[in-house]
C-alpha positions, 0 to 999 in steps of 0.5 A, spaced: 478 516 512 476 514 505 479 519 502 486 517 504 485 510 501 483 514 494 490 518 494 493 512 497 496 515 503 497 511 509 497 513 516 501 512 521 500 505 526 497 502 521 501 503 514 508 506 516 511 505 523 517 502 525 517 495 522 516 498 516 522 502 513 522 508 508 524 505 502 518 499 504 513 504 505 515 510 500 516 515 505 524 514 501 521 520 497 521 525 502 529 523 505 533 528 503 540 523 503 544 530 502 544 530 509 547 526 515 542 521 519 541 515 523 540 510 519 543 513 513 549 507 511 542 502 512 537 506 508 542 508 502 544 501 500 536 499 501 535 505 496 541 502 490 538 495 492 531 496 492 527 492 499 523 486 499 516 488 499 512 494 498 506 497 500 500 498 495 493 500 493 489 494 491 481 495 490 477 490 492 471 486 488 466 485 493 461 489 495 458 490 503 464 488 506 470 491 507 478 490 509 479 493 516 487 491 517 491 484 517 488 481 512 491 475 508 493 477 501 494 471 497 497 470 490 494 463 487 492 460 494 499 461 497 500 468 502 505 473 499 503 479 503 497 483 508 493 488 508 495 494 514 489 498 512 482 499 508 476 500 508 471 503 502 472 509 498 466 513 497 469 517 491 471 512 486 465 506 489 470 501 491 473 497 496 480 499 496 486 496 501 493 498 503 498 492 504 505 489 503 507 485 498 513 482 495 517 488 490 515 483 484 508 483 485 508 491 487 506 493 480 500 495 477 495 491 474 498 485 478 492 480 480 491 478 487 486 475 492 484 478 499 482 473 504 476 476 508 472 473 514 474 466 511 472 468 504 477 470 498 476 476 493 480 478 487 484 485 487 488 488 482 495 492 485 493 500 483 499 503 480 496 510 481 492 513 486 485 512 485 482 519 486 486 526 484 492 522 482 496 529 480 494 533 486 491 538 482 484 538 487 488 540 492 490 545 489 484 548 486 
């Protein structure tokens, strides 16, 4: 399950289920709006407006421990988001999660702190996937 992590690729209970919507969670991309669907008028406007949060890679400075899911993530002491999965990443060396945070604080580079058992650790917003961000492993 590392590798995921590295690519940035979620799953489904965890980082995508229905309380996530797809402009949230990225799967927007893969809409084709050129057809009718459920749910297209309510999809539509959150693709033009933009959500509220997003799902994010952060890597984690800390080492033995990982995330697992539902970790607090804090910006300065306050809860702006949580973690909906994690663990360590065996390619690049890091402990790495996924969550949600406000749009504003989705970018990369973004400084933010992950509370694990009780304690907290800095993390910084990835703003591309850690491990093969242009496929061409995949392809190879």
């Amino acid at each position: 399950m590392s590798l995921r992590l590295e690519k940035g690729w979620g799953v489904w209970t965890l980082d995508f289920r229905p309380d996530f919507t797809a402009g949230e969670s990225g799967m927007d991309a893969f809409i084709n709006w050129n057809k009718d669907f459920i749910g297209k008028q309510a999809a539509e406007k959150e693709h033009t407006e933009g959500t509220a949060k997003k799902l994010v890679t952060l890597v984690i400075e800390v080492d033995g421990i990982d995330v697992s899911n539902d970790e607090a993530i804090l910006m300065n002491g306050k809860a702006v988001g949580y973690v909906s999965s994690g663990g360590y990443g065996h390619h690049v060396k890091k402990s790495i999660a996924l969550g949600y945070v406000p749009t504003e604080l989705a970018t990369g580079g973004q400084k933010l702190q992950v509370e694990i058992m009780g304690e907290m650790y800095d993390a910084e917003v990835q703003g591309t996937p850690l491990y093969d961000a242009n496929g061409g492993n995949m392809r190879a």
